[in-house]
N, C-alpha and C positions, 0 to 999 in steps of 0.2 A: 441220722441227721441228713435230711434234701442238699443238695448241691443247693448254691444260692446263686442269682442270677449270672455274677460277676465271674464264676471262676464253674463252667462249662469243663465239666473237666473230661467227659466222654471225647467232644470236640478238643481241645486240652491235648490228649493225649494221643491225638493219631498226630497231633500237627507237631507235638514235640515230648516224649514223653516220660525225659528226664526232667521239664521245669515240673511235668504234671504230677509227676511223684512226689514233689517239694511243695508243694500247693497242698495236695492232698496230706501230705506228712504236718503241715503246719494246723489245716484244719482241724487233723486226729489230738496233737497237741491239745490249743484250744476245747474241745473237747470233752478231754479226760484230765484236764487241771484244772483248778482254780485261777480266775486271771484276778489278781488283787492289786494288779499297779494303778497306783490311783490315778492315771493319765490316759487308761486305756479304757473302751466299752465296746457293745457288739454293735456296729451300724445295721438298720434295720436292711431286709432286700432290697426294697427300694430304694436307698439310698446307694446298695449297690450296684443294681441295675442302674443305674443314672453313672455311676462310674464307670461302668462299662458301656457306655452307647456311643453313638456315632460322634457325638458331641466330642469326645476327644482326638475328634481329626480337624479339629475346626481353630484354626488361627487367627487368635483375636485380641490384636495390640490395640489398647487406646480402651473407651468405654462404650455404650451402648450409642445409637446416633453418631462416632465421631469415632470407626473403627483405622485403622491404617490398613486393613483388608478389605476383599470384596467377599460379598459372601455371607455378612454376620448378621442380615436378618433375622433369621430365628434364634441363632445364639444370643443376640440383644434381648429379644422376649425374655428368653430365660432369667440372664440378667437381673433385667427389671426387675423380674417377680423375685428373685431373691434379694433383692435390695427393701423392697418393698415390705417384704415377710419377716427381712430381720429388723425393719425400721418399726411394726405394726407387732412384735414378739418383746421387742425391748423399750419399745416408748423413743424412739431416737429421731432425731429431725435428719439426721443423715447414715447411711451405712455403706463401708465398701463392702466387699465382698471379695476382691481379690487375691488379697495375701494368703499368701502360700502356706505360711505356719505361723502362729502364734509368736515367735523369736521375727519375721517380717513384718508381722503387724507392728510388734516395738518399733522394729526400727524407724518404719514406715512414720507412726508419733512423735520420735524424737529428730525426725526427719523435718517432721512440719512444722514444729515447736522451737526448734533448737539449734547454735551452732554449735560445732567443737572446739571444743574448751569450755561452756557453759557449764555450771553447777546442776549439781543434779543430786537430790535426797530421796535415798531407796531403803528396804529394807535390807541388812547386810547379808551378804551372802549364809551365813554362819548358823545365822539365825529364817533361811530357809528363799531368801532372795532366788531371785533367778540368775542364768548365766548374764541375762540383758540387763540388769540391775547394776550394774559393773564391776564383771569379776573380768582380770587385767589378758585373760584367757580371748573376750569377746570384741567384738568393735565397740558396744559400749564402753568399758574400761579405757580403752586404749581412745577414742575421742572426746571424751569426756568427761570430766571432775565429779565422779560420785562420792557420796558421805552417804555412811551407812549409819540408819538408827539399829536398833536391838529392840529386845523383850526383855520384862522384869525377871529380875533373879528368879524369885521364889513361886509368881505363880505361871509364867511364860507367856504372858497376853504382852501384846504390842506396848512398848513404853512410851507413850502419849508423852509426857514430860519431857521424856529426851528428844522427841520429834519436833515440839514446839522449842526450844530451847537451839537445836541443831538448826533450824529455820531460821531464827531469828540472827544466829550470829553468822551463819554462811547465807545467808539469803539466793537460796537455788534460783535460777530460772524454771525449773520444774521438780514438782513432789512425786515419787511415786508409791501408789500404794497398792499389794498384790505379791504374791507367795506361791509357792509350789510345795512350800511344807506348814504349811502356820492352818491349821486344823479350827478355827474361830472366827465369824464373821467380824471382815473390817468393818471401825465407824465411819462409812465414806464423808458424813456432815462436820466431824470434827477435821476430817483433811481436808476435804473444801475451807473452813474456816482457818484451818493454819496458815494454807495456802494464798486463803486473801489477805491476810495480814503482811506476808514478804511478798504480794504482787508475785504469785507464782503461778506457773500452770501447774493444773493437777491430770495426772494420766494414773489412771484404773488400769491396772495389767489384770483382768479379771478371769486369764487362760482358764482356769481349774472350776469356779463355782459359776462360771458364766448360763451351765444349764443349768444348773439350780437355780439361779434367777429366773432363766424363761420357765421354770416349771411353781415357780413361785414359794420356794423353797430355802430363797436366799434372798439379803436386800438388793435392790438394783441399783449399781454405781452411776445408772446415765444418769441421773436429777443435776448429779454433784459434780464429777468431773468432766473436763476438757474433752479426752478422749478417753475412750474404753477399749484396749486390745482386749481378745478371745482366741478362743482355739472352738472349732466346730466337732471334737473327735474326744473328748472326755465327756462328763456326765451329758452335754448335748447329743450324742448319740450320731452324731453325722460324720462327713468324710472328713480326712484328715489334712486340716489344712485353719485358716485364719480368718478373723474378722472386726472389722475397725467400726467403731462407733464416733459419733460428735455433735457438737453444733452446728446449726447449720453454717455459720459463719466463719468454720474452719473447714467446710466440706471442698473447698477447690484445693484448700492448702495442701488436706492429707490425700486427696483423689492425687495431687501430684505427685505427693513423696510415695503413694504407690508406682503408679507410673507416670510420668518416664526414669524418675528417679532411683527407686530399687529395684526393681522389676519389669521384665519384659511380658511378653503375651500371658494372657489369664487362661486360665487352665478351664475351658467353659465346662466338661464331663463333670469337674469338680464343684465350679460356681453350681450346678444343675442339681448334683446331688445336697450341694449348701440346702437349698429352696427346699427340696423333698424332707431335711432334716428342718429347717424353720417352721415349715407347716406342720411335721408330725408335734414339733414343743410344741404346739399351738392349740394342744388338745387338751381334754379333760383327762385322757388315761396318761398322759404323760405326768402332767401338775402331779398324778398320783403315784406313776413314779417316781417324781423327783425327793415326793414328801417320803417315801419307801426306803430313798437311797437313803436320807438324812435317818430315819429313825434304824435302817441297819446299822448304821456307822455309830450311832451312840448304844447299840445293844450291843457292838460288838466291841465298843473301845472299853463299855464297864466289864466285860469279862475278860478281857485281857489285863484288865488291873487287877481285877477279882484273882488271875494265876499268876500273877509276881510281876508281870512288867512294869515300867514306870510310862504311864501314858504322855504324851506331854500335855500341858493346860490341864490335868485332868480328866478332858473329855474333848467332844469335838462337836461342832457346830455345822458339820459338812460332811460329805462325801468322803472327808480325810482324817486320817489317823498318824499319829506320828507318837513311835513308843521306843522306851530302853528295854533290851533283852537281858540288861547284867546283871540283874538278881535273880537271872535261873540259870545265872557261869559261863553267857556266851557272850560275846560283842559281835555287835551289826554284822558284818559280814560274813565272822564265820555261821550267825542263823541265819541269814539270806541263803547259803549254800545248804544247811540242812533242810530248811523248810525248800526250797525249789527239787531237793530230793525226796521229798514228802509229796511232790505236785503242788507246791501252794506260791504261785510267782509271785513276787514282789520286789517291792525297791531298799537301797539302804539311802540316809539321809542323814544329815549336821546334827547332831545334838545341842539347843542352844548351852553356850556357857560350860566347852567342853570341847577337847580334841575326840572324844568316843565318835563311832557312829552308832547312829540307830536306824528302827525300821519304819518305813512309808509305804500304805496299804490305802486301797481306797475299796469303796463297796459298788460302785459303777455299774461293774461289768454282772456281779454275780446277781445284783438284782434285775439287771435284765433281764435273767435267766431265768426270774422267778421266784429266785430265791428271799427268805424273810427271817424274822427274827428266833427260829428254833434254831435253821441254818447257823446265824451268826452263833449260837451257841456251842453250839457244835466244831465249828469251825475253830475257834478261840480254844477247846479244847483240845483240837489235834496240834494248834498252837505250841500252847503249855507241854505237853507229850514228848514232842521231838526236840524241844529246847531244851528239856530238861533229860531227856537221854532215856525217859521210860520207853518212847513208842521207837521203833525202830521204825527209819522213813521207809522201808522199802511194804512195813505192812500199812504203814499211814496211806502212802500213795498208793495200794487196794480200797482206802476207805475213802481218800479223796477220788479215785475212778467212778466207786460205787456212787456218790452224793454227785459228781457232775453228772453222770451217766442220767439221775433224774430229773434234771435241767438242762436239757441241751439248749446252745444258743441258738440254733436256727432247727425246731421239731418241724419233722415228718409231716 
């Protein structure tokens, strides 16, 4: 595998040559293991060269035309153009671009929408919510009155009844709708319409399938809600960091509660590589990724049911997978630790309607890679293996070396 722009490791290592070793050790990682968390993918060069350019010496409080530095000329171009690319990628009449993560984007929304103590209807933690959703852990929680809806018992899709019901009798100031475990496209039209019924804002925490939208892969939440947080560093394939979508008639509100209100100077290296990852979604080979990632993930959530897991929903409509390991003897975390000794990284996650944990996998990164639907078969087999005690991990992770070894994420 080429060195990629970003991490010069020849240069790297005369100048300091203990990070270069750490650099280089995390690269070999990546590598020679499967990355299956479904929040992580490979950024393209360019996206890492843009994070690595001069641009990350450039101090630039305030926005484009109206910086609180001198200097920001060309860093404004930049800007621009990523404002423009994600306004012109997602249909939006306005886009930040500045927020730093996906958890600042939220805040940033319920910044502009909201005070503390205001109601607020999320999906509950439990049932795959985010920290920003209000768990008592987060600033959320702690400023503001969340109710959490759930998913049905028996088949695990979002419980619409409880949602409008929950709406109706706490009547939120804002709905939100958006997950880091829930595997099935939201109805963004039925939340809009709950939403106008209690006079509420509606915010799309859209972090996870946001590039599957721009790749036309997923529905797009801008038609319907208020605001759209994202994250640019899962299936969008860009640098890691946030992005706010809205109407135009909320674009001063939330430009504020980015700055001056949560945040200081914009990270322009980063907005820069934003733009370079907006223009790549913007392609025809990408749509064709994003349709790639969707149909690994359901080739590979049916064979994981096919070897004893309990998938949740049955299936999955995304990038994401969420399954029970206990009918092949293990619970969540102890198969986190055998499968990560097998090479196969991944996350553990809530099981709805249950103190167990389970496991959350996404197909992101390994289609990157190139990888397709024999892989996913494959994959789901080494799965099965080492959860159930046949494969020993230490010969699995020769067979996961040998299968990354013919995907590398940045070839030669």
């Amino acid at each position: 595998m080429t060195v990629t722009p970003a991490i010069e490791a020849d240069v790297l290592r005369r100048q300091d040559p203990e990070l270069a070793d750490i650099l280089l050790g995390e690269r070999e990682r990546q590598a020679t293991t499967l990355q299956l968390i479904a929040a992580e993918n490979f950024s393209s060069p360019a996206v890492l060269a843009a994070l690595g350019s001069p641009l990350a010496n450039k101090y630039a409080e305030g926005y484009p035309g109206a910086r609180h530095h001198g200097g920001c000329e060309i860093v404004d171009v930049a800007e621009r153009l990523a404002v423009e690319r994600a306004k012109a990628l997602f249909g939006a009449d306005h886009a930040n671009v500045q927020a730093h993560s996906g958890s600042s984007a939220v805040l940033a929304a319920y910044a502009a929408l909201l005070r503390p103590g205001d109601t607020v209807l999320a999906l509950g933690l439990p049932y795959g919510g985010h920290l920003t959703h209000g768990s008592p852990a987060n600033f959320s929680g702690r400023w503001f009155d969340f109710v959490g809806y759930g998913v049905e018992a028996e088949s695990g899709f979002v419980d619409h009844e409880q949602v409008r019901t929950l709406a109706h009798t706490r009547r939120p100031k804002a709905i939100v709708c958006g997950s880091i475990a829930y595997p099935r496209h939201l109805d963004y039209a039925f939340f809009r319409e709950v939403a106008d019924e209690v006079g509420a804002y509606l915010i799309a925490d859209a972090a996870h399938p946001l590039g599957l939208v721009a790749g036309g892969a997923a529905p797009n939440p801008v038609p319907y809600a208020d605001i759209v947080c994202g994250t640019t560093h899962k299936v969008l394939r860009g640098p890691r960091g946030g992005v706010i979508l809205c109407r135009a008639e909320l674009a001063e509100r939330v430009d504020r509660a980015v700055f001056p209100f949560t945040q200081g100077g914009a990270q322009m290296h980063t907005i820069a590589a934003k733009a370079v990852a907006f223009g790549e979604a913007a392609t025809p080979a990408f749509a064709a990724y994003a349709h790639q990632v969707v149909a690994n993930a359901r080739v590979l959530a049916a064979r994981l049911a096919a070897e004893g897991l309990v998938v949740t929903t049955g299936g999955t409509d995304t990038h994401l997978i969420t399954a029970d390991p206990a009918p092949l003897g293990v619970e969540g975390r102890a198969a986190r630790g055998r499968l990560a000794a097998a090479g196969l990284v991944l996350d553990c996650c809530a099981l709805p309607h249950g103190d167990a944990r389970g496991l959350r996998l996404g197909t992101a990164a390994i289609t990157t890679q190139g990888m397709g639907e024999a892989e996913m078969i494959r994959i789901a087999g080494l799965f099965a293996g080492v959860l159930r005690g046949v494969t020993d991990p230490s010969r699995a992770r020769e067979e996961v070396r040998e299968l990354a070894g013919g995907f590398p994420p940045y070839p030669a």
